[in-house]
C-alpha positions as CSV (number, residue, x, y, z in Angstrom):
1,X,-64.8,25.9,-93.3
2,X,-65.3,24.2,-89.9
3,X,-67.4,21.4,-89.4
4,X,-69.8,21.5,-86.4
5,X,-69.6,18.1,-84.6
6,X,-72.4,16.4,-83.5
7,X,-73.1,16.1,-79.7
8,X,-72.8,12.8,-78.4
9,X,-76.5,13.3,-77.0
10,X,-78.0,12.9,-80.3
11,X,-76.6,9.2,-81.2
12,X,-78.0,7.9,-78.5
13,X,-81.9,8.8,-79.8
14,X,-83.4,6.1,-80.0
15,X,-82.1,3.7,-77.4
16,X,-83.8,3.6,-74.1
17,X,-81.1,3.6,-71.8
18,X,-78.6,6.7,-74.1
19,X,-75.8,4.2,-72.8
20,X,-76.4,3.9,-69.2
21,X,-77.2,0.5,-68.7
22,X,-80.3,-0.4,-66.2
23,X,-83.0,1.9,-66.1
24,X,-82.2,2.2,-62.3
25,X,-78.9,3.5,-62.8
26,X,-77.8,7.0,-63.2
27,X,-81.1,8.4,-62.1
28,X,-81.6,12.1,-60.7
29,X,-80.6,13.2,-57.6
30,X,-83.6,10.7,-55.4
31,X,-80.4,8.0,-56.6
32,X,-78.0,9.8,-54.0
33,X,-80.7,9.4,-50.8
34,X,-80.3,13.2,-50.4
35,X,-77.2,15.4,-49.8
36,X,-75.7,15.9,-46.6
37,X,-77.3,14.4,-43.3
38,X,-80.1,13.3,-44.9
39,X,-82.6,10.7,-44.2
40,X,-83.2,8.8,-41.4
41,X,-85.8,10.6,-40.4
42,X,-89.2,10.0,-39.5
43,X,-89.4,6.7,-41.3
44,X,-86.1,5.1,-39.9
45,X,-86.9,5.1,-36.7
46,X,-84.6,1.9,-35.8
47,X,-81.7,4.1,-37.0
48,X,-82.2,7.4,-34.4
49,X,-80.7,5.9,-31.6
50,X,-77.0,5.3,-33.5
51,X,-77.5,8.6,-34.9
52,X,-78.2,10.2,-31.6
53,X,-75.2,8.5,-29.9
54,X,-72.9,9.5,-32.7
55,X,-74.5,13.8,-33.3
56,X,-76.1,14.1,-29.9
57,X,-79.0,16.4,-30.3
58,X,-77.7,18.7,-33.3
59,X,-78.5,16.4,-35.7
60,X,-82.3,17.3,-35.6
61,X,-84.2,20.5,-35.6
62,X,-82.9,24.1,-36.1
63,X,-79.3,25.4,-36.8
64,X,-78.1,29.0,-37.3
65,X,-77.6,32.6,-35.7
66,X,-78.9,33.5,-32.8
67,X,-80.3,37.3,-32.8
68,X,-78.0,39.2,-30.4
69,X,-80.5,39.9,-26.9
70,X,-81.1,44.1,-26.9
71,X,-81.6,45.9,-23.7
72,X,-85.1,46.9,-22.9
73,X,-85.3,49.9,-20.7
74,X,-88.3,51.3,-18.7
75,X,-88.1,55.0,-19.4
76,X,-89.5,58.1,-17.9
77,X,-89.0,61.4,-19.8
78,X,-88.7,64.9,-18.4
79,X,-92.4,65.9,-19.3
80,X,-93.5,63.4,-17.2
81,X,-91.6,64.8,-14.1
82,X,-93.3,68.3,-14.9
83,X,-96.9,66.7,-15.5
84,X,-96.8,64.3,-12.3
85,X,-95.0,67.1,-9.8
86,X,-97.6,67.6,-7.6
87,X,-98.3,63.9,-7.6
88,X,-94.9,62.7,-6.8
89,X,-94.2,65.8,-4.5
90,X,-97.2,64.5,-2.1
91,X,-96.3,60.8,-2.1
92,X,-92.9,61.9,-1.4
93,X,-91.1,60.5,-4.4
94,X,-89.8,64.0,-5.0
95,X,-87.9,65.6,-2.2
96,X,-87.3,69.0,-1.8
97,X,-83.9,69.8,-0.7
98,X,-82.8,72.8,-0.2
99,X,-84.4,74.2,-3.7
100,X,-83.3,71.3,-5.4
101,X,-85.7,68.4,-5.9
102,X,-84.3,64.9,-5.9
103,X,-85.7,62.3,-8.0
104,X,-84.9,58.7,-7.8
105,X,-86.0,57.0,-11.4
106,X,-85.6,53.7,-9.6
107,X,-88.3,54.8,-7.0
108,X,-90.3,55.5,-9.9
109,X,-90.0,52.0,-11.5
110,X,-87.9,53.0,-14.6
111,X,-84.0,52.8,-15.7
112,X,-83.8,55.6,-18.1
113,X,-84.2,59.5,-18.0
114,X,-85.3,60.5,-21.3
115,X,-84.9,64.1,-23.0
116,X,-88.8,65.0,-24.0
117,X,-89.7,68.1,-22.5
118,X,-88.0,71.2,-20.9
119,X,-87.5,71.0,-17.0
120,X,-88.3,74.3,-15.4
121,X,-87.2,73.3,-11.7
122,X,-83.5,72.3,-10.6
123,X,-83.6,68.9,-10.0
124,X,-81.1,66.0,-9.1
125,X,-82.1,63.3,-10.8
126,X,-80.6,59.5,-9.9
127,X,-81.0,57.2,-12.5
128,X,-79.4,53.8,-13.7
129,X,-79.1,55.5,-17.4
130,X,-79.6,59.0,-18.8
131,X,-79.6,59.9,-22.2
132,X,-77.0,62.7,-23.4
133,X,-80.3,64.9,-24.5
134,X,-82.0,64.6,-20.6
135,X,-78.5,65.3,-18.7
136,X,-77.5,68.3,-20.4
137,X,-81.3,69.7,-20.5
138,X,-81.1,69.6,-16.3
139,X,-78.3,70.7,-16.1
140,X,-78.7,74.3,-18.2
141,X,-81.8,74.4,-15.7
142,X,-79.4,74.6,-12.7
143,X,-79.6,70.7,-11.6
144,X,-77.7,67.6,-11.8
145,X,-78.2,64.0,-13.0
146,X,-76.2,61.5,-11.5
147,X,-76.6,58.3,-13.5
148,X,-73.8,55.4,-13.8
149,X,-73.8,55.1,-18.2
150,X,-73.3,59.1,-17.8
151,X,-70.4,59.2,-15.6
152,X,-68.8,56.4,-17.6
153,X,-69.0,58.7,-20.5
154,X,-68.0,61.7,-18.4
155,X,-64.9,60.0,-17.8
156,X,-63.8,58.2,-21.1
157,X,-64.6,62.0,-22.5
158,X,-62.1,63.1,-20.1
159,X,-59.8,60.5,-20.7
160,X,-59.9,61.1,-24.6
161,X,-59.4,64.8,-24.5
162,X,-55.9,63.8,-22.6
């Protein structure tokens, strides 16, 4: 039969200091000053100048990732070619050409052709971007887009299917 030993904890109850000398000593962690770069803060304000020659400015304020920028485009979907027709037809945003209707997106103040709606003219649309939804929607009407990100894809397509 095995004898449980007893732990070393309990034959110190009963002296103030359980073997640790002063009661300074051996404290919690407020005995280390912190872990890491810490102190010299706010209340050691003779010590910021040795600290900022030996860090530089990373020593104080915020560390970590920084979110990855996204793209914002200004759109302008099909529908709103149909809707504003007229409108853009009269200002002469819209040109007719020989029963194909240029558009300039750029003109317009937008980056982006967008697929929403159906067109039911032939147009030729220039634009910065176009999604894959807009370019093939003009083109089953009989029109063209010609937009930079599209032929890029056009021609890594092409280049894959070699």
């Amino acid at each position: 039969m095995s004898v449980n030993k007893r732990k070393k904890n309990s034959r110190y109850r009963g002296s103030k200091t359980h073997g640790c000398g002063s009661m300074k000593k051996r404290r919690g962690a407020g005995n280390k000053g912190g872990t890491g770069m810490a102190g010299s803060g706010k209340r050691a304000q003779s010590k910021k100048p040795t600290i900022l020659k030996l860090y530089g400015n990373e020593y104080f304020g915020k560390h970590g990732f920084n979110r990855v920028a996204t793209q914002h485009f200004k759109t302008i979907n099909i529908a709103f070619l149909e809707a504003k027709f007229e409108e853009l037809l009269a200002k002469g945003t819209i040109k007719n050409e020989k029963g194909m209707f240029e558009v300039d997106i750029e003109a317009l103040g937008a980056d982006k052709l967008l697929g929403t709606g159906n067109p039911t003219r032939k147009y030729r649309v220039k634009a910065i971007f176009a999604s894959g939804s807009a370019a093939e929607k003009i083109t089953e009407a009989g029109g063209e887009v010609i937009a930079e990100s599209a032929s890029e894809e056009k021609e890594e397509a092409e280049e894959e299917k070699q």
